[in-house]
C-alpha positions in Angstrom: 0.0 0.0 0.0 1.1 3.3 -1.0 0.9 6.3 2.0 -0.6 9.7 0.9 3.1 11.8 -0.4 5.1 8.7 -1.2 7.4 8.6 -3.9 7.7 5.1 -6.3 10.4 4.0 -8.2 10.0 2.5 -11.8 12.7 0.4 -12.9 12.1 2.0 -16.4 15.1 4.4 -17.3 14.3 7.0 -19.8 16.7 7.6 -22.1 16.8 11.8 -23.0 18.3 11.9 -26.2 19.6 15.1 -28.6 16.7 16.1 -31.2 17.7 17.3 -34.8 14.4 18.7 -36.3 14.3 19.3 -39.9 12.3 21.6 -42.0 10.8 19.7 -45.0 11.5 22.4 -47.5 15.0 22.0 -46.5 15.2 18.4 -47.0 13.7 19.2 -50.6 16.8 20.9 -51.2 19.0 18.5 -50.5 19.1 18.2 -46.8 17.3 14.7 -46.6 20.9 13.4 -47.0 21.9 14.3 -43.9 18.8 13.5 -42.1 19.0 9.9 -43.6 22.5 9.9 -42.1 21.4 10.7 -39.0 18.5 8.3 -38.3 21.0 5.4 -38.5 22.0 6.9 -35.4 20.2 5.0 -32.6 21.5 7.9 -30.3 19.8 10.7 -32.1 16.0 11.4 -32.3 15.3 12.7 -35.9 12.0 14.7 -36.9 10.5 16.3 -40.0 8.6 19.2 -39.3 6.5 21.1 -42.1 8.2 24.1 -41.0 10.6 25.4 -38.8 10.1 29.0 -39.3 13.8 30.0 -40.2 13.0 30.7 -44.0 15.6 32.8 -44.4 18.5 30.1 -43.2 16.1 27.3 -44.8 16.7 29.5 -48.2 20.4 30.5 -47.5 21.9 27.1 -46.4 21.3 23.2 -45.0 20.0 23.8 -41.6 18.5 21.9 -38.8 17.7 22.6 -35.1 19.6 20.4 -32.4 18.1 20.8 -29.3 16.7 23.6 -30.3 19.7 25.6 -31.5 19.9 26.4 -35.1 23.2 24.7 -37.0 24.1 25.1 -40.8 26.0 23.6 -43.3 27.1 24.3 -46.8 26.5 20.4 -48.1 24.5 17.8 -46.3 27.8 15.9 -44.6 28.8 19.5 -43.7 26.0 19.5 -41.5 26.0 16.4 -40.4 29.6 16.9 -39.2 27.7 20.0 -37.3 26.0 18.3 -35.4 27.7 16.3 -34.6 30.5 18.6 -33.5 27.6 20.8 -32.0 26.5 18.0 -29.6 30.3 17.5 -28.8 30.6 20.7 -27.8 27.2 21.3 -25.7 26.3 17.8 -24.0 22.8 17.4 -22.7 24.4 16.4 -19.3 
């Protein structure tokens, strides 16, 4: 029996990973080689959106949000390499 302002424990762990959102125009031009990269990575959580409301980086360069941040790239494994080096550089933890 559970008391009134006890606390449970699960033995479930939930695993935070990074997000990298893309826009959908900007995997029409061209980025949907990096996201395809990236979903191989069982570490990463990858998502399309319809828009991202950065137009004017969608229109300018591959782009894609990790963890919210904007990072660019001049060619999809540019960006890939990115993020990559992004998530080196600012770890979740």
């Amino acid at each position: 029996m559970i008391k009134k302002g006890s606390i449970t424990k699960s033995s479930e762990v939930i695993e935070l990973k990074p997000i990298i959102e893309f826009c959908i125009s900007n995997l029409a031009s061209g980025a949907q080689k990096a996201l395809e990269i990236l979903e191989r990575d069982p570490n990463l959580d990858v998502i399309e959106y319809g828009c991202l409301g950065y137009c004017g980086k969608c229109a300018q360069a591959f782009y894609a949000l990790v963890n919210g941040e904007v990072v660019t790239g001049d060619t999809p494994e540019e960006l890939v390499d990115h993020i990559y080096q992004f998530l080196e550089d600012n770890p979740m933890f």
